[in-house]
C-alpha positions as CSV (number, residue, x, y, z in Angstrom):
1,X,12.9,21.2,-12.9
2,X,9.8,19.2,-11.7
3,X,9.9,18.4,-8.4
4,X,8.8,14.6,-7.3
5,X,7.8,13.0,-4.6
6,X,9.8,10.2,-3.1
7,X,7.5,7.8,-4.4
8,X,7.4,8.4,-7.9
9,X,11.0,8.7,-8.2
10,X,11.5,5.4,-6.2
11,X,8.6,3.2,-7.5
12,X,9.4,4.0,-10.9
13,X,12.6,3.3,-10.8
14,X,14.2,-0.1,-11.8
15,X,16.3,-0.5,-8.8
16,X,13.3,-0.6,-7.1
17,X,12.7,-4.0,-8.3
18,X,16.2,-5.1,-8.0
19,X,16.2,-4.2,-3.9
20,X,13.0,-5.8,-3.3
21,X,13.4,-8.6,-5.8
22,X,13.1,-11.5,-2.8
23,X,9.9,-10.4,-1.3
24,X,7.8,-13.2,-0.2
25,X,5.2,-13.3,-2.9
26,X,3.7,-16.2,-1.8
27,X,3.0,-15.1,1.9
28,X,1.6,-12.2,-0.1
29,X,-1.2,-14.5,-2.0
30,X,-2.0,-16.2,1.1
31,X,-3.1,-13.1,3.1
32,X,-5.2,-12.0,0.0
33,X,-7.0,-15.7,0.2
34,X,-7.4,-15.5,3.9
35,X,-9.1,-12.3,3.6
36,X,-11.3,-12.9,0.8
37,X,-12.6,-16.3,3.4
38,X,-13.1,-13.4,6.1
39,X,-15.1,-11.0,4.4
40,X,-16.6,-13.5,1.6
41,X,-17.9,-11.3,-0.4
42,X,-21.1,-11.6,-3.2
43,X,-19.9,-13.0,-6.6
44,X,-19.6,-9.7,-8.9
45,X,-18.7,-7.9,-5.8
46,X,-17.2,-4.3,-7.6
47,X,-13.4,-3.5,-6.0
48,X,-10.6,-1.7,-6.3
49,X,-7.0,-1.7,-5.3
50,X,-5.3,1.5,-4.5
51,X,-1.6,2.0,-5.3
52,X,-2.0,-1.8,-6.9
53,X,1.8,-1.2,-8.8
54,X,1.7,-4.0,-11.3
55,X,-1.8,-5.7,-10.6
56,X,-0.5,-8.7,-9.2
57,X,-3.4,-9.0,-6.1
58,X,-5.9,-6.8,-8.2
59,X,-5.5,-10.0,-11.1
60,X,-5.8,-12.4,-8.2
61,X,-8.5,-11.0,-6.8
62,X,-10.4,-11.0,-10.4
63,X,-9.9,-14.2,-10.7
64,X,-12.3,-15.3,-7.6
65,X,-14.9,-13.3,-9.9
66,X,-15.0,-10.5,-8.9
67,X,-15.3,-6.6,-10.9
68,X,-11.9,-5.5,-10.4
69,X,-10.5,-2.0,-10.6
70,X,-7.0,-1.1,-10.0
71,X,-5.4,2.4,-9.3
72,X,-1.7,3.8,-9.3
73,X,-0.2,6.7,-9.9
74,X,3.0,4.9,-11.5
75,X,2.5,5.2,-15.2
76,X,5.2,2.5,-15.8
77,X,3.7,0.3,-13.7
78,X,0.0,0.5,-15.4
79,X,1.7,-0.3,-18.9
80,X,3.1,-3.3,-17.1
81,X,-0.8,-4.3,-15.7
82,X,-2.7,-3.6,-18.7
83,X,-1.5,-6.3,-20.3
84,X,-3.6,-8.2,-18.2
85,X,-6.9,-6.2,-18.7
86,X,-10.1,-8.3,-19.7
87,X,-13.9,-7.7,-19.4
88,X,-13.1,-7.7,-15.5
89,X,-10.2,-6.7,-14.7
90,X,-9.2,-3.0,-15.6
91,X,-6.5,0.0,-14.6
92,X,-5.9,3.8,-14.4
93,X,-3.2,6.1,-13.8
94,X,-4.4,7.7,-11.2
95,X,-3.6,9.9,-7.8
96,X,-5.4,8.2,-4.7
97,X,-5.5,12.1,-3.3
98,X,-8.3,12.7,-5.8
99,X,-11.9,11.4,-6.5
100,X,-12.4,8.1,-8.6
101,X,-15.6,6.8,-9.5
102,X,-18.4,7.7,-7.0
103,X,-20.6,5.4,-4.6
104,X,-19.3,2.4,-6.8
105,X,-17.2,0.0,-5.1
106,X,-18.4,-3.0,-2.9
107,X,-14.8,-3.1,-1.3
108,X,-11.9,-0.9,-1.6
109,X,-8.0,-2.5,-0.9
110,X,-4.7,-0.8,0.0
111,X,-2.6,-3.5,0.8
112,X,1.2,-3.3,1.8
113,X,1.6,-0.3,3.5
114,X,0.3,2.5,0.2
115,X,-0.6,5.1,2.6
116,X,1.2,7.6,4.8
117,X,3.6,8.3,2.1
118,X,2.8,12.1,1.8
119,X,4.3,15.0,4.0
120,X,1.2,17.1,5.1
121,X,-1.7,15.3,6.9
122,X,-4.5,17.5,4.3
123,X,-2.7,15.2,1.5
124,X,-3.9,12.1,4.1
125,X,-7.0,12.9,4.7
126,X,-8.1,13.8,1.2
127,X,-7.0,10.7,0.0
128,X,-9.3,9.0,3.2
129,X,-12.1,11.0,1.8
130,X,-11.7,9.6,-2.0
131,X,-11.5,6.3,-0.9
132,X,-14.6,6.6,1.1
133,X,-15.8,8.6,-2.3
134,X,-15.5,5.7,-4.2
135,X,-17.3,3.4,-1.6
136,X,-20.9,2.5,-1.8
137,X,-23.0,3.0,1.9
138,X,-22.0,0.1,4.0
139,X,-19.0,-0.6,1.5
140,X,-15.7,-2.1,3.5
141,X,-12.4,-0.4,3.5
142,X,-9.7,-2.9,3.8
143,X,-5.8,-1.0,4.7
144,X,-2.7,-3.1,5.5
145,X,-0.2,-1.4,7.4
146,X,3.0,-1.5,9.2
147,X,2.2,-1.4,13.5
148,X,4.1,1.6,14.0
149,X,5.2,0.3,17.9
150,X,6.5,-3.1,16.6
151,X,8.4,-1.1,13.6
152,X,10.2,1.1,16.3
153,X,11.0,-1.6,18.2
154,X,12.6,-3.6,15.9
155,X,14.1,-0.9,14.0
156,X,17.7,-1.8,12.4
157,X,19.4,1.7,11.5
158,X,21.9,0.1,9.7
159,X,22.1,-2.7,7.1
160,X,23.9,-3.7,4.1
161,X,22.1,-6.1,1.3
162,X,23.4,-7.2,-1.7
163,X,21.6,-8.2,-4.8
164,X,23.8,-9.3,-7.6
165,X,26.2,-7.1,-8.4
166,X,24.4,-3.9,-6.5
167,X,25.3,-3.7,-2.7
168,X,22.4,-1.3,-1.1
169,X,23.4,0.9,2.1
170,X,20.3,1.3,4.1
171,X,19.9,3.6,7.0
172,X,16.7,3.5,8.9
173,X,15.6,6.2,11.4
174,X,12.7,8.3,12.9
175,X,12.1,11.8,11.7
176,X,9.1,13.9,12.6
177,X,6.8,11.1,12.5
178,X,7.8,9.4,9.8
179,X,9.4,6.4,9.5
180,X,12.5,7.0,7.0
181,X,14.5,4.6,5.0
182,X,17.5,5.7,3.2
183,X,18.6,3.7,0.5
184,X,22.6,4.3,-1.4
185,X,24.2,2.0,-3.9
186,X,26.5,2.8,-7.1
187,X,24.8,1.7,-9.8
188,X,26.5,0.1,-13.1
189,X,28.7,3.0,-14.3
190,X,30.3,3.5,-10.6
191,X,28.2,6.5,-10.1
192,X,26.5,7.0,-6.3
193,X,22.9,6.8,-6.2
194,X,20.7,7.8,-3.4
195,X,17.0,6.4,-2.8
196,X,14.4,7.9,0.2
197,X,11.4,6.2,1.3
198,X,9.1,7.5,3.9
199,X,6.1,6.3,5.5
200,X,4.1,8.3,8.2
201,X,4.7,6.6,11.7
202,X,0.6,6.6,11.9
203,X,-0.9,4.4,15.1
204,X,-4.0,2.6,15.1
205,X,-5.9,5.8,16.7
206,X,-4.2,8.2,13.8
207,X,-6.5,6.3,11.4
208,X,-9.5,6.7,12.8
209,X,-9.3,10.3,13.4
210,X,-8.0,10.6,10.0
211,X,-10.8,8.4,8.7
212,X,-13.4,9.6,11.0
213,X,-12.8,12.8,8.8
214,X,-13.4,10.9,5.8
215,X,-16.9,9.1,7.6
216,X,-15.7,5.9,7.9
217,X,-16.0,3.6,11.1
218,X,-13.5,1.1,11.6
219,X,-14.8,-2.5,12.6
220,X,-12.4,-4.9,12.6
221,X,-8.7,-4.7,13.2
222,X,-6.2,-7.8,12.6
223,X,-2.4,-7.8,13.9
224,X,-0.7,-10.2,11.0
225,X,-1.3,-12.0,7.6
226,X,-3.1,-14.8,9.0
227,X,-5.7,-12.2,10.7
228,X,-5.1,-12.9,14.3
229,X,-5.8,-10.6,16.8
230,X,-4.2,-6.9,17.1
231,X,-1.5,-6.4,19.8
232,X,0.3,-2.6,19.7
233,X,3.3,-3.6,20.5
234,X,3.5,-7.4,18.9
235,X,1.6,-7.1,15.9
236,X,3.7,-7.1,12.6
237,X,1.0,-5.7,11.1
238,X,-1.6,-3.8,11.7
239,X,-4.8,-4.5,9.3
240,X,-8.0,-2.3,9.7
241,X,-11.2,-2.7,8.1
242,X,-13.3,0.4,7.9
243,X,-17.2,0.9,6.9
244,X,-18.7,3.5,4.7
């Protein structure tokens, strides 16, 4: 049998979409707004979004204008974008480890935490070095991800969340840098179903050796949605813009 990672087996699943149904979508929009004001980029400005799932901020961001490329490796969740393809707006199947289109983009996205998921570092850094790949010289590098210290020390291990009928035992932990969430539930025929998601405990100096690799400076770095300043320890979030 083929093996699969976490991820595919988790993403592609529809219970997925069922645990996560309640996720502020709207806070979601507003951070893409607020950083489109930030970096203000050229009308026509060629991007792409990395691990975009469904499309949903790779469609918003088209509609400001702009050349729009979207990336995932979710097969299931491409179908489900395509339907919004037009003249500017377009998406692949495809594995962020590898190389995808060459000295093209003006920016490249990865919002919502889409990195760290793999459990060798090499698999890390070669996906640094295709997203620099795609990148033209000077082109911006824009990664959204969770601040490991404020993570850690708000960590609940246990929790119990219902949707609908589904009630989802989660356990969260810390094991061998990586931030683990473990996700139980029966599902509709009484049958015990067990989810894993894991995300590399990564600090703000991880990424730039792991991007310094790739030869990418990092030049800004922003602690929340609205893009106020980084704390280690405070920040929810921990947003870093890197140049090609």
């Amino acid at each position: 049998m083929e093996h699969k990672d976490w991820f595919e087996s988790w993403f592609g699943s529809p219970y997925y979409k069922i645990l996560y149904q309640n996720r502020d979508e709207l806070e979601a929009q507003e951070f893409v707004e607020t950083l489109l004001k930030h970096l203000n980029p050229l009308s026509g400005s060629r991007m792409v979004d990395i691990a975009c799932g469904e499309g949903r901020f790779a469609i918003q961001l088209a509609e400001h204008g702009f050349d729009v490329t979207g990336i995932d490796l979710s097969h299931h969740s491409i179908e489900k974008a395509k339907a919004a393809e037009d003249d500017s707006l377009h998406f692949y199947v495809h594995d962020m480890r590898f190389p995808f289109y060459i000295n093209y983009f003006d920016y490249a996205f990865n919002f919502f935490t889409s990195f760290g998921y793999f459990a060798h570092d090499r698999d890390h850094v070669m996906a640094a070095k295709s997203f620099a790949g795609a990148l033209k010289k000077d082109g911006l590098l824009i990664i959204d991800y969770l601040n490991r210290d404020y993570v850690l020390q708000n960590l609940v291990p246990e929790e119990t969340v219902q949707r609908g009928s589904y009630t989802f035992q989660i356990n969260r932990s810390l094991e061998r840098n990586h931030i683990i969430k473990k996700i139980c539930f029966a599902d509709a025929d009484n049958k015990q179903r067990c989810y894993t998601e894991s995300v590399a405990a990564f600090s703000l100096a991880d990424f730039i050796a792991i991007f310094k690799k790739a030869k990418l400076s990092l030049v800004g770095t922003f602690g929340d949605y609205q893009l106020n300043s980084y704390h280690p320890t405070d920040s929810p979030r921990m947003i870093m813009i890197f140049k090609k």
